[in-house]
NUZA-151261 format. One record per residue (C-alpha): x, y, z; residue number from 1; residue in three letters. Coordinates in Angstrom, 2 decimals. Layout:
BEGIN
<atom X="X" Y="Y" Z="Z" i="NUM" aa="ALA"/>
...
This chain:
BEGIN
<atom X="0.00" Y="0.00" Z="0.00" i="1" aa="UNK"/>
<atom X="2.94" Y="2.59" Z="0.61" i="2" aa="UNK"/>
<atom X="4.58" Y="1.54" Z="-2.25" i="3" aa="UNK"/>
<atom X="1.44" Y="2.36" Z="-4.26" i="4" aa="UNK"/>
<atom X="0.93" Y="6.00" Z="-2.46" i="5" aa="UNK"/>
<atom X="4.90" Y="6.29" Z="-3.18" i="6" aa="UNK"/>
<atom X="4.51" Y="5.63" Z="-6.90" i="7" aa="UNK"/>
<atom X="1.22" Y="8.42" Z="-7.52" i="8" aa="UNK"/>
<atom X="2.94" Y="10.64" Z="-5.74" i="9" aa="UNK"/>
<atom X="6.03" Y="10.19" Z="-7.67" i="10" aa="UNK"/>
<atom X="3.40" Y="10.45" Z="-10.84" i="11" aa="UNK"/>
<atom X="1.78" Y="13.27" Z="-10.01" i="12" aa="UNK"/>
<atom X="5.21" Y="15.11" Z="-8.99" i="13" aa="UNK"/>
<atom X="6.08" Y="14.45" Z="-12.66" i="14" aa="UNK"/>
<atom X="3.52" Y="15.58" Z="-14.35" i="15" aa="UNK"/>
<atom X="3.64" Y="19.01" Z="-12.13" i="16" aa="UNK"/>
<atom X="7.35" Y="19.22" Z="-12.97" i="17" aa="UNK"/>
<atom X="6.28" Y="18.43" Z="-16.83" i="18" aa="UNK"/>
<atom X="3.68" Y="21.08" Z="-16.45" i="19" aa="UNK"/>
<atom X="6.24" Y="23.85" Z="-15.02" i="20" aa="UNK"/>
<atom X="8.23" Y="23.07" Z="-17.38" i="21" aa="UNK"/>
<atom X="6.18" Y="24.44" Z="-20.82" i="22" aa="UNK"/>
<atom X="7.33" Y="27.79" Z="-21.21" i="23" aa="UNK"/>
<atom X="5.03" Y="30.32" Z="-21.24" i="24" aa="UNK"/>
<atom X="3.78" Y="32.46" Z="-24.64" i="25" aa="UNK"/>
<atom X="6.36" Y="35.53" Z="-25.04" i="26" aa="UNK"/>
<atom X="4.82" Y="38.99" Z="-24.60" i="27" aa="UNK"/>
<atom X="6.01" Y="39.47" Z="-28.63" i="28" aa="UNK"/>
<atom X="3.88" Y="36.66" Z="-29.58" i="29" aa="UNK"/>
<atom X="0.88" Y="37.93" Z="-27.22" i="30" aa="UNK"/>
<atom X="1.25" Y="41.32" Z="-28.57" i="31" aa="UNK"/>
<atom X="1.13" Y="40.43" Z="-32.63" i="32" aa="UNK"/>
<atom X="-2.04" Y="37.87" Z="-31.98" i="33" aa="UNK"/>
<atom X="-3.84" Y="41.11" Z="-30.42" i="34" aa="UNK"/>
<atom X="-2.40" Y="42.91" Z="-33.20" i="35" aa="UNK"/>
<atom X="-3.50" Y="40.90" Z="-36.08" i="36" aa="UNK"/>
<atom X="-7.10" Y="40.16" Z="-34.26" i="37" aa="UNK"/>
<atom X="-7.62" Y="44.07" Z="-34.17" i="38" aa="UNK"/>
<atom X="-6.94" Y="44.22" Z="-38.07" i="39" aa="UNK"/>
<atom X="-9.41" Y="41.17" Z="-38.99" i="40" aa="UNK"/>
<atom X="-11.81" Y="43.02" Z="-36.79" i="41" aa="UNK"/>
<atom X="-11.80" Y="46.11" Z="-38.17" i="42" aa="UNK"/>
<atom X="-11.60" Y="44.39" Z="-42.09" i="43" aa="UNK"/>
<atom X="-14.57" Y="42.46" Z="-41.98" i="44" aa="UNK"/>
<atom X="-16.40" Y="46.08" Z="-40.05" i="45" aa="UNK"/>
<atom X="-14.90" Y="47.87" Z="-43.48" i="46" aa="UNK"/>
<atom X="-16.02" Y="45.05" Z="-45.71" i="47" aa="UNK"/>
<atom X="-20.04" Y="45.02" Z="-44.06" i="48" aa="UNK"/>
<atom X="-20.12" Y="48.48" Z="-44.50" i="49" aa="UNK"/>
<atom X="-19.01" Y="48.71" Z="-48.07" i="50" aa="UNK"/>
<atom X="-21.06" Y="45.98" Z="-48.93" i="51" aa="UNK"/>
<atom X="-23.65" Y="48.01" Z="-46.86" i="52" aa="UNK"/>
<atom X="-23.43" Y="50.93" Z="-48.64" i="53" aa="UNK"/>
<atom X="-23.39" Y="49.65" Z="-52.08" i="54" aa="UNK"/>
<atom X="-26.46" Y="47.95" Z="-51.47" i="55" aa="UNK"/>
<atom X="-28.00" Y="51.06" Z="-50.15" i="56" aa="UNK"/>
<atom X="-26.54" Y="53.43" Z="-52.39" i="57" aa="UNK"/>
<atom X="-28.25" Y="50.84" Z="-55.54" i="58" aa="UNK"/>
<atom X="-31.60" Y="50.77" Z="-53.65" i="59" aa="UNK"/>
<atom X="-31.75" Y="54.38" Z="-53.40" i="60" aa="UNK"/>
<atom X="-30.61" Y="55.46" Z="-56.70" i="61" aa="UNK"/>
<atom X="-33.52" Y="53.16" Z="-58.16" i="62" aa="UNK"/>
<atom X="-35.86" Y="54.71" Z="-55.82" i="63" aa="UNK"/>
<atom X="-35.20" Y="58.34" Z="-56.06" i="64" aa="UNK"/>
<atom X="-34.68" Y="57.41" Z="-60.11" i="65" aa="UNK"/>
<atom X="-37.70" Y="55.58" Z="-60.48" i="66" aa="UNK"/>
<atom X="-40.16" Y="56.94" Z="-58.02" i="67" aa="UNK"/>
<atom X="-41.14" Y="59.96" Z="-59.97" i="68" aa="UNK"/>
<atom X="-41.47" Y="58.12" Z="-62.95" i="69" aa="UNK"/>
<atom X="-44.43" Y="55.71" Z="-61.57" i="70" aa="UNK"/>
<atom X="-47.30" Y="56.77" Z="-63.37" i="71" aa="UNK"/>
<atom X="-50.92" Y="55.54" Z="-64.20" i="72" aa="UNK"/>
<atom X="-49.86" Y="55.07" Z="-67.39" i="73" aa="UNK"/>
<atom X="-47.62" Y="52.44" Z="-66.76" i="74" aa="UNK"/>
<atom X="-50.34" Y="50.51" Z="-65.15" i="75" aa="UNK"/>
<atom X="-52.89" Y="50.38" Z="-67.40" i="76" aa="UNK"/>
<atom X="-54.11" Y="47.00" Z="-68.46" i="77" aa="UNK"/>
<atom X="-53.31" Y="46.90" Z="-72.33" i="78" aa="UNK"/>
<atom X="-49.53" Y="47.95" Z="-73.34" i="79" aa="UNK"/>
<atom X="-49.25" Y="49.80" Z="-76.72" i="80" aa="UNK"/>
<atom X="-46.48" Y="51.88" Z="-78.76" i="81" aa="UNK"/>
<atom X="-47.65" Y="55.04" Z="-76.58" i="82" aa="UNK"/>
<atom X="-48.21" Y="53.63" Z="-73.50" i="83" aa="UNK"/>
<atom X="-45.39" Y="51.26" Z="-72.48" i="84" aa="UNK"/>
<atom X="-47.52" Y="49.69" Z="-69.50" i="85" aa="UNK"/>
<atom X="-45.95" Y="47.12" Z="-67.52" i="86" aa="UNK"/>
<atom X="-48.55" Y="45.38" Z="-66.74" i="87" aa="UNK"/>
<atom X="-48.60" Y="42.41" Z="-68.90" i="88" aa="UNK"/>
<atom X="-44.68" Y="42.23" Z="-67.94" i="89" aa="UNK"/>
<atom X="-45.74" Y="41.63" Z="-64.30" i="90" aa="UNK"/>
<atom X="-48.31" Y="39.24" Z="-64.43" i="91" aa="UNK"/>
<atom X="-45.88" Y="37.09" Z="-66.56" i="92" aa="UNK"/>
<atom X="-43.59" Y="37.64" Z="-64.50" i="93" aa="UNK"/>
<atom X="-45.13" Y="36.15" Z="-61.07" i="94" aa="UNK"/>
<atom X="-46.72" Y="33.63" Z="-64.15" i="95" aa="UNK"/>
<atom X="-43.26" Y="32.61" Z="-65.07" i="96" aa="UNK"/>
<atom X="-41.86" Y="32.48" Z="-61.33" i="97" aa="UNK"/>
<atom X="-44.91" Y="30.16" Z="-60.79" i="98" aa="UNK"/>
<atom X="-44.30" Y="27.28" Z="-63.86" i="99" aa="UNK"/>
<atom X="-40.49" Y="27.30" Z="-62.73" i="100" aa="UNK"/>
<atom X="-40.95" Y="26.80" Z="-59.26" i="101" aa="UNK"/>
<atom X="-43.34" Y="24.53" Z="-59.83" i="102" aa="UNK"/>
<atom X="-41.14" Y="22.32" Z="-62.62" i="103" aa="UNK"/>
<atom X="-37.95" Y="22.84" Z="-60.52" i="104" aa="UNK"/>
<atom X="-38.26" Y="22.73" Z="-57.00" i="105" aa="UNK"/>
<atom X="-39.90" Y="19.27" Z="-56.73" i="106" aa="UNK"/>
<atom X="-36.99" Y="17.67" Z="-58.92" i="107" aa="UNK"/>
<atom X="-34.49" Y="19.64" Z="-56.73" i="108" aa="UNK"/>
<atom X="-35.67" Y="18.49" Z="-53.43" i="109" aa="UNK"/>
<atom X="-36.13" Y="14.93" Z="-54.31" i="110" aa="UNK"/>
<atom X="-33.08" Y="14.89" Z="-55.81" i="111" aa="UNK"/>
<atom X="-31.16" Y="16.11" Z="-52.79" i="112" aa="UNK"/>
<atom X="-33.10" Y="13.49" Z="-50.47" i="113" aa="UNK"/>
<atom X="-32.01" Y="10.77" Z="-53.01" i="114" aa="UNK"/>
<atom X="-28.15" Y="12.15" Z="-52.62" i="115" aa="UNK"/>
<atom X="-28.15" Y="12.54" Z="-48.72" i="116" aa="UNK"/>
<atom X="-30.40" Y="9.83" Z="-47.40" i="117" aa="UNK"/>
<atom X="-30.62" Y="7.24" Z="-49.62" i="118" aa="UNK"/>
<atom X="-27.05" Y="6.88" Z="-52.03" i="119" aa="UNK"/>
<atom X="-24.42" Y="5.34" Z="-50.81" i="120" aa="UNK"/>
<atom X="-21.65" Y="7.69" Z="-49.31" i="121" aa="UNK"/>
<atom X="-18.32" Y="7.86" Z="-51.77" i="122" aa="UNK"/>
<atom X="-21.11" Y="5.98" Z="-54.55" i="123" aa="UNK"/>
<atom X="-19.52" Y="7.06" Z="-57.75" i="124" aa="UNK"/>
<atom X="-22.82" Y="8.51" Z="-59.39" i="125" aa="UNK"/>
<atom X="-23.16" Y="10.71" Z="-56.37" i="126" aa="UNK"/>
<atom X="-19.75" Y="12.51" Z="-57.17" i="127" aa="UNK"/>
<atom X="-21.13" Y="12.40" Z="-61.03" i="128" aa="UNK"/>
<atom X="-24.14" Y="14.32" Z="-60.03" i="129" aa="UNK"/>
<atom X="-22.60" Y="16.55" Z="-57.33" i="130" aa="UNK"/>
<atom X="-19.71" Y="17.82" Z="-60.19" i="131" aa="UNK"/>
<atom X="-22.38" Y="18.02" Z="-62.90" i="132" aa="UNK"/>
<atom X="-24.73" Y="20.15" Z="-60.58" i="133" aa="UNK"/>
<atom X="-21.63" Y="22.47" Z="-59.60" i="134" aa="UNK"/>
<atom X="-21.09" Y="22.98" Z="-63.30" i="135" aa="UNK"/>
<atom X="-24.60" Y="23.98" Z="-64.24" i="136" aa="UNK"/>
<atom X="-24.16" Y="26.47" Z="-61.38" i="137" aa="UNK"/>
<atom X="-21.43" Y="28.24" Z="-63.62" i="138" aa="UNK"/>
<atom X="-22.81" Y="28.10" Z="-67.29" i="139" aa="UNK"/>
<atom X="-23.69" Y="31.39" Z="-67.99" i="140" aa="UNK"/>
<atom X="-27.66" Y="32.10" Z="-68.80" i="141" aa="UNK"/>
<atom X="-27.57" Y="32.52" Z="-72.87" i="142" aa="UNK"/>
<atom X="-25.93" Y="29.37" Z="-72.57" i="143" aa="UNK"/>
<atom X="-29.22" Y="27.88" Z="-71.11" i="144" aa="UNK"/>
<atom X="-31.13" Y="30.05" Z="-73.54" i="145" aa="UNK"/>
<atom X="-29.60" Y="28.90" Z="-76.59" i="146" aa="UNK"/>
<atom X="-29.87" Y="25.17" Z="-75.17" i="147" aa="UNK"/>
<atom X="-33.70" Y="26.26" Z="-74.86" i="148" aa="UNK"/>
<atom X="-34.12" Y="27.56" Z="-78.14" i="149" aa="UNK"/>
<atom X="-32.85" Y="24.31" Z="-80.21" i="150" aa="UNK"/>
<atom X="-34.45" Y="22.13" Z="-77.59" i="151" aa="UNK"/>
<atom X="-37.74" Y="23.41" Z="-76.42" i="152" aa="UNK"/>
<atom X="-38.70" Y="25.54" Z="-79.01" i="153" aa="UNK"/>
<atom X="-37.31" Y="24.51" Z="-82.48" i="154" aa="UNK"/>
<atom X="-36.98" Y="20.16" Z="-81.69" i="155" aa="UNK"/>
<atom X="-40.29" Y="19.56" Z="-79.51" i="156" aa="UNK"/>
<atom X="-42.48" Y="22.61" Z="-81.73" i="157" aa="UNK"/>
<atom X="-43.27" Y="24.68" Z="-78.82" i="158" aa="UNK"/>
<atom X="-42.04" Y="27.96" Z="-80.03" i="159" aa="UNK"/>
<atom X="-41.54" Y="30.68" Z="-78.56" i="160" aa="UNK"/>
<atom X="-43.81" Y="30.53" Z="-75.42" i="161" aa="UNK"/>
<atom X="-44.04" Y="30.83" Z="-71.55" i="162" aa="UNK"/>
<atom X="-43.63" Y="27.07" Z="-71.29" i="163" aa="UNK"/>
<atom X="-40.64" Y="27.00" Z="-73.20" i="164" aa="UNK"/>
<atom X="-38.88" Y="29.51" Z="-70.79" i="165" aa="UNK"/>
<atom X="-40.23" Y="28.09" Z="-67.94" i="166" aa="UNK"/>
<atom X="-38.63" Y="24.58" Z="-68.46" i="167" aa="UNK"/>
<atom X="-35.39" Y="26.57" Z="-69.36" i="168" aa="UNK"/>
<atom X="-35.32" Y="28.58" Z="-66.04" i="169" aa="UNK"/>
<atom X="-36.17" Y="25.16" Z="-64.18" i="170" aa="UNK"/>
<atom X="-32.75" Y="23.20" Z="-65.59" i="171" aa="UNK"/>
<atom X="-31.12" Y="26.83" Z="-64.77" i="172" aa="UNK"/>
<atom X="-32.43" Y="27.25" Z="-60.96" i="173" aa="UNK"/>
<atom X="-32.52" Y="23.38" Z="-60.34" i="174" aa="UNK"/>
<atom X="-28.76" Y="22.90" Z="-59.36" i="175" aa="UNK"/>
<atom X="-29.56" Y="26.12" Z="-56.92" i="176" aa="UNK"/>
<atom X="-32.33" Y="23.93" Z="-55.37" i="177" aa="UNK"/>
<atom X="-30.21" Y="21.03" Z="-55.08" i="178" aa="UNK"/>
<atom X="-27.27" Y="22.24" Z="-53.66" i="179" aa="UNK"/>
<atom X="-29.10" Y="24.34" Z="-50.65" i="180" aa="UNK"/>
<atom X="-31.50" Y="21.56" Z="-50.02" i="181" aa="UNK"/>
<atom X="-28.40" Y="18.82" Z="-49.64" i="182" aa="UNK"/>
<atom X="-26.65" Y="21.06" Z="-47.28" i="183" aa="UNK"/>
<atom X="-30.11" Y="21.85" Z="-45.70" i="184" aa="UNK"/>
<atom X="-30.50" Y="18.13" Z="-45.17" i="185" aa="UNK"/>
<atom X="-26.87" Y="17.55" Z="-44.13" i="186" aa="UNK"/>
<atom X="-27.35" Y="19.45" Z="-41.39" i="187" aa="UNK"/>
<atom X="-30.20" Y="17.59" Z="-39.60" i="188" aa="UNK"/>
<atom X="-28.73" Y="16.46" Z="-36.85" i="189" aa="UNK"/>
<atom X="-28.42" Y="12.21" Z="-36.82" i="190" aa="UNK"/>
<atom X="-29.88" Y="11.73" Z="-33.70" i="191" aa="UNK"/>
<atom X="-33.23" Y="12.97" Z="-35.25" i="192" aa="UNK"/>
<atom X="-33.33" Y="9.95" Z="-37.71" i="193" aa="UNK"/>
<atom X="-31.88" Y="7.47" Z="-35.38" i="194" aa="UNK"/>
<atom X="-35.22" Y="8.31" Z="-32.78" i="195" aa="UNK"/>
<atom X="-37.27" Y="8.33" Z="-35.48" i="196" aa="UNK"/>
<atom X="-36.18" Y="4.99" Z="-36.06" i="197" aa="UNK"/>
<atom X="-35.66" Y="3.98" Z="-32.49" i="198" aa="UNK"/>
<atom X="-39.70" Y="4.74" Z="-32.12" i="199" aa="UNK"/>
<atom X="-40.40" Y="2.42" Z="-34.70" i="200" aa="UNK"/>
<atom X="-40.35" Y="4.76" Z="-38.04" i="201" aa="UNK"/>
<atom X="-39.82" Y="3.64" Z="-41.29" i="202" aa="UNK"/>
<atom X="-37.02" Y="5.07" Z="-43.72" i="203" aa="UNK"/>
<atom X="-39.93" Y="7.02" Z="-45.95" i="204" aa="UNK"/>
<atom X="-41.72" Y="8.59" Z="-42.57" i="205" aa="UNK"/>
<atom X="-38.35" Y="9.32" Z="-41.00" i="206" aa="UNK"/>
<atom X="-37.68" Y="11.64" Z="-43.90" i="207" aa="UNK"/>
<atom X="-41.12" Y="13.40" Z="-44.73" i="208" aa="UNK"/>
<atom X="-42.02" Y="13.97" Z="-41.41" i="209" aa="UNK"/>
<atom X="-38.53" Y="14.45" Z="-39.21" i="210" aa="UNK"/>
<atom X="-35.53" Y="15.34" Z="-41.58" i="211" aa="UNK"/>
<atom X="-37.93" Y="17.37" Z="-44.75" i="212" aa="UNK"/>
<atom X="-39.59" Y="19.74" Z="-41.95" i="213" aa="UNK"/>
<atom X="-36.09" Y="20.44" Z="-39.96" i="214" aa="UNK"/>
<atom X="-34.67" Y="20.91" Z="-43.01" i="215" aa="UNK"/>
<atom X="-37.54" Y="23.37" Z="-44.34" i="216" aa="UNK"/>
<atom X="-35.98" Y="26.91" Z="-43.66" i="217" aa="UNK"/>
<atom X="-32.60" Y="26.09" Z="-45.71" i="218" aa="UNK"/>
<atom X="-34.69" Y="25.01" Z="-48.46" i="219" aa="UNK"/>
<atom X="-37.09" Y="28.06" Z="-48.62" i="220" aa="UNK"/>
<atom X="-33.14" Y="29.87" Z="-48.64" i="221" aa="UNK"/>
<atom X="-32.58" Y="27.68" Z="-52.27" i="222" aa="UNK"/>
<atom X="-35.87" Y="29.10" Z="-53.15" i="223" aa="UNK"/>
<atom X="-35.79" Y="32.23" Z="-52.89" i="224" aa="UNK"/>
<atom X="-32.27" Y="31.99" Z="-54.32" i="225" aa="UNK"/>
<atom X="-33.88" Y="30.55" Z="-57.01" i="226" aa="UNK"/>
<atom X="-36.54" Y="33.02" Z="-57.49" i="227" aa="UNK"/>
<atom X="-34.57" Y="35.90" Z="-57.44" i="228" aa="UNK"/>
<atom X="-32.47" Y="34.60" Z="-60.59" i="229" aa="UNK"/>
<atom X="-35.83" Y="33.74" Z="-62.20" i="230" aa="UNK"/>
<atom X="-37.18" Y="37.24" Z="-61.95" i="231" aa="UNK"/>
<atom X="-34.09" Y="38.78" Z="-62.98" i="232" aa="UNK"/>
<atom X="-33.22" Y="36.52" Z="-66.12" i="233" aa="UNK"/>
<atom X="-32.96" Y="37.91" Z="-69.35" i="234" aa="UNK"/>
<atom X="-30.91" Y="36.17" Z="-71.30" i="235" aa="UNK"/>
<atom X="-32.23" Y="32.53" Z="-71.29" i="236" aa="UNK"/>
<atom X="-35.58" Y="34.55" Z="-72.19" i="237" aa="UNK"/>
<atom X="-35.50" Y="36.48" Z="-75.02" i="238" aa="UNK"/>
<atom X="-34.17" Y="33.12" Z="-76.49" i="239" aa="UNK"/>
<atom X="-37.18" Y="31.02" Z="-75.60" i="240" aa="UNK"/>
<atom X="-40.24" Y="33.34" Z="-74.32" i="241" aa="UNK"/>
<atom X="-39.94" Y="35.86" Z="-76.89" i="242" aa="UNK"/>
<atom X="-40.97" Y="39.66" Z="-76.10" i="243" aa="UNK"/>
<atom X="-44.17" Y="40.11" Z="-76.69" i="244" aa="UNK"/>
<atom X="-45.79" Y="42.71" Z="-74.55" i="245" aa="UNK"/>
<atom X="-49.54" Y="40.57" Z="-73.91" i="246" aa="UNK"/>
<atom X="-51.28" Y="38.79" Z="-71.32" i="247" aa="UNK"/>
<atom X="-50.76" Y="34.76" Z="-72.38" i="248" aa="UNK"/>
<atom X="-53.57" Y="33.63" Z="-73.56" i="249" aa="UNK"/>
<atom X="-52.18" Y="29.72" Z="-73.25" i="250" aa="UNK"/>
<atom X="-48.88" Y="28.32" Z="-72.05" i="251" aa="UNK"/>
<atom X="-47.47" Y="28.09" Z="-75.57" i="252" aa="UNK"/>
<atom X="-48.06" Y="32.03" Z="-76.18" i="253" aa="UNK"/>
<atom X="-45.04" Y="34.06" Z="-76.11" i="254" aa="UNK"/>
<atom X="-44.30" Y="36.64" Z="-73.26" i="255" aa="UNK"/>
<atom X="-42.22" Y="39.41" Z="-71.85" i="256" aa="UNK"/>
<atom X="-41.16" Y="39.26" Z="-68.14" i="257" aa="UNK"/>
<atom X="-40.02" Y="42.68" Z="-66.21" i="258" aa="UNK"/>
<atom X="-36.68" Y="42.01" Z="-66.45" i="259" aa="UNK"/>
<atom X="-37.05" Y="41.40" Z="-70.58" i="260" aa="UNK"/>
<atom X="-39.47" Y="44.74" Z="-70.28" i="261" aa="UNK"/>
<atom X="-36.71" Y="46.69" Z="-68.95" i="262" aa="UNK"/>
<atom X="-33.96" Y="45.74" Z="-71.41" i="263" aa="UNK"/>
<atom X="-35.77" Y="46.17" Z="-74.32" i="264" aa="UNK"/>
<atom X="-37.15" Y="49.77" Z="-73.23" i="265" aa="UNK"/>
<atom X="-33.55" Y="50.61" Z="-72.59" i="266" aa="UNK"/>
<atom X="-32.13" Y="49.72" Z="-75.80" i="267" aa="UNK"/>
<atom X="-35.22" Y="51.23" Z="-77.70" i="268" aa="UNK"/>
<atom X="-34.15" Y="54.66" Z="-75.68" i="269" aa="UNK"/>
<atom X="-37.53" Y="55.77" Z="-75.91" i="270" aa="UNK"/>
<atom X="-39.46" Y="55.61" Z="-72.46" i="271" aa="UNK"/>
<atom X="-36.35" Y="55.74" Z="-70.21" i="272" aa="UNK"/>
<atom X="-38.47" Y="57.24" Z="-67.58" i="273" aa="UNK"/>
<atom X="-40.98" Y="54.09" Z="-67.89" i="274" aa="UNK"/>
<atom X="-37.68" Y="52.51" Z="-67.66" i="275" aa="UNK"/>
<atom X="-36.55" Y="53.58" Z="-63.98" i="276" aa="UNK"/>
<atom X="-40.31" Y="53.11" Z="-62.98" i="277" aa="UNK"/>
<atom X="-40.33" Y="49.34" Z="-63.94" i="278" aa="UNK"/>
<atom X="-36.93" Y="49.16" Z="-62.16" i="279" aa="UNK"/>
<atom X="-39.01" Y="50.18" Z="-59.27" i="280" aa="UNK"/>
<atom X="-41.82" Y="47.59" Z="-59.21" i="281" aa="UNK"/>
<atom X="-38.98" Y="45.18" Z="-59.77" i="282" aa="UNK"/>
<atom X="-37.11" Y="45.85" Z="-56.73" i="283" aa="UNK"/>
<atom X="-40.40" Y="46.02" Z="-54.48" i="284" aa="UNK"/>
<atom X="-41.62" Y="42.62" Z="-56.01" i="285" aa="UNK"/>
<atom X="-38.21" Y="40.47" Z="-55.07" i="286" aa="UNK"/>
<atom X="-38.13" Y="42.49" Z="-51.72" i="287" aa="UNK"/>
<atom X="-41.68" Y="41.64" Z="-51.39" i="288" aa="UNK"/>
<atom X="-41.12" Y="37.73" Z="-52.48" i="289" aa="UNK"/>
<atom X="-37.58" Y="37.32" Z="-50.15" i="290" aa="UNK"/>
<atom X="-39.26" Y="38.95" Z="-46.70" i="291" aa="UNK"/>
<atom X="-42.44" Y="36.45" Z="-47.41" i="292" aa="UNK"/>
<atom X="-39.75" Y="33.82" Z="-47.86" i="293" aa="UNK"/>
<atom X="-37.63" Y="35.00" Z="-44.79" i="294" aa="UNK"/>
<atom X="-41.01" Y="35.06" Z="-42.74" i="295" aa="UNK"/>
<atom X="-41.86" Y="31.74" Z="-43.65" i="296" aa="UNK"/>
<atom X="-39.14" Y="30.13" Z="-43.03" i="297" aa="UNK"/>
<atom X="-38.93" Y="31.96" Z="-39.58" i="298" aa="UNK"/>
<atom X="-41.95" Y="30.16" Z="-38.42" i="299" aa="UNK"/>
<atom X="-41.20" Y="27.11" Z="-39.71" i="300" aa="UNK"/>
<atom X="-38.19" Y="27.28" Z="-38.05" i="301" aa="UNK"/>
<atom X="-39.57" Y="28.26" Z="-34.54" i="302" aa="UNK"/>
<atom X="-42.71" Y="25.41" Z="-35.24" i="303" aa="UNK"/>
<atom X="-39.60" Y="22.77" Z="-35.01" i="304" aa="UNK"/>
C-alpha cells in the first residue's frame, strides 16, 4: 500500500514538474495575436459596410430614379407603342416564377433526399451528379437560352412561349435547389433519424415527417435563391419566351417578363423614364417575395 501512495505521488510530482516546465507564450507573440485580431476586426467592419453601402446606395438610386417616374400610365391593363404599361410584364412575370418553381423545385428536393439519405456515401454517381450540378451552377444564362431555343422551341415545336422559358429557367435554378437543399438536409442532426427509427419509423416517414420539416428553412433559402435569378433573367428569355408585350392567352403564347421589359425599353431609348419606374416595381416585387420567404421560413423554423 505505501509503495502504491509512493509511486502516484512520484506520478503526479512528474507531471507538475512536466507542467512547469512548458514555457510560457512571449509577450512578442501575445502582442502580434492582439495585433493581427484588431486588423481582422476592423476588415470584416470595413467590408459590411461597403457591402452596406453599395447595397444602399443601388436601392436608393432606383428609388429616387424611379419613383417619380411611376405613373398611371404604366399601369394600365393593355400595353401599346404610346403607352409602355408594364402590366402584362408583371403578371408574366409572377406567371413565369410560378411554372419554374413549380417544374424545378420538386426535382431539386427529391433529388437532394435521393443524394443525402438514400445513395451510398463515396457511390460514384453521387460525385457524377454533385460535379455536374456544380457545373450547371457556372454556365452562364444565354448558354441555357440557346440550349432552350434548339431544344424546347425549335426540336419539340413549342415555339416561342411561356412554357418553353419556364422549363429553361427550371434546368437553370434546379442545381440552386439542389445544392441548398443537400446542405439543408446535411445538417439535420443524426440523432433525429436514429429516434425516429428507435420509435419504430420507417425510412420514408423518418424523412417526410422528421428530416424534410427540420430541413424546411434552408430550403425556402434555395428558393428564394432561385426566385430571385428567375425574376431577374434575361438572357435565357429572349431566347425562348420571346418579347411580346400581352397577357398569355395559353402556355405556348409568347411573353415578356419585367426584367425582358426593362432591357428592351432601354435599348429602344424611348421611355427611359418608364424605364426607372419598372426598375421600381422590380425591386419592391423580389423584396416583397424574399421577406415572405424569410417570414416563412422563420416560423417554420420556430414550429420545429
Amino acid at each position: 500500500m505505501p509503495d502504491g501512495i509512493t509511486a502516484n505521488a512520484a506520478a503526479g510530482s512528474l507531471s507538475n514538474a512536466g507542467a512547469r516546465m512548458i514555457p510560457p507564450i512571449p509577450a512578442e507573440n501575445r502582442r502580434g495575436a492582439r495585433a493581427f485580431a484588431f486588423i481582422m476586426r476592423w476588415l470584416v467592419r470595413i467590408a459590411a459596410a461597403l457591402t452596406a453601402a453599395v447595397l444602399i446606395f443601388l436601392i436608393g438610386y432606383i428609388l429616387v430614379m424611379g419613383i417619380p417616374n411611376l405613373k398611371p400610365s404604366l399601369f394600365e391593363w393593355e400595353y401599346n407603342s404610346e403607352n409602355v404599361s408594364l402590366v402584362p410584364s408583371l403578371i408574366n412575370t409572377v406567371l413565369m416564377t410560378a411554372f419554374s418553381l413549380v417544374i424545378a423545385t420538386p426535382l431539386g428536393i427529391f433529388a437532394a433526399v435521393w443524394l443525402v439519405e438514400y445513395a451510398k456515401r463515396g457511390n460514384k454517381l453521387v460525385k457524377v451528379v454533385r460535379v455536374t450540378t456544380e457545373t450547371l451552377q457556372g454556365i452562364p444564362s444565354i448558354v441555357f437560352g440557346l440550349f432552350g431555343m434548339l431544344f424546347f422551341v425549335t426540336q419539340l415545336h413549342w415555339g416561342y412561349s411561356l412554357i418553353a422559358g419556364a422549363f429553361t429557367l427550371a434546368i437553370m435554378v434546379l442545381p440552386v435547389i439542389m445544392r441548398t437543399t443537400e446542405e439543408a438536409l446535411l445538417a439535420v442532426p443524426d440523432s433525429y433519424r436514429e429516434g425516429s427509427f428507435g420509435l419504430g419509423a420507417g425510412k420514408l416517414r423518418t424523412v417526410f415527417t422528421i428530416v424534410l420539416p427540420s430541413a424546411m428553412p434552408g430550403i425556402l433559402s434555395g428558393v428564394i435563391l432561385a426566385v430571385g435569378r428567375i425574376v431577374g433573367e434575361t438572357a435565357a428569355l429572349i431566347y425562348t419566351a420571346s418579347s411580346v408585350a400581352a397577357i398569355p392567352e395559353t402556355v405556348f403564347s409568347s411573353t415578356r417578363t419585367l426584367a425582358v421589359h426593362m432591357y428592351l425599353l432601354s435599348n429602344e431609348g424611348l421611355h427611359v423614364d418608364a424605364t426607372y419606374g419598372t426598375a421600381v416595381v422590380l425591386l419592391v416585387l423580389v423584396l416583397l417575395i424574399n421577406c415572405l420567404s424569410s417570414f416563412i421560413a422563420g416560423k417554420l423554423a420556430k414550429g420545429k
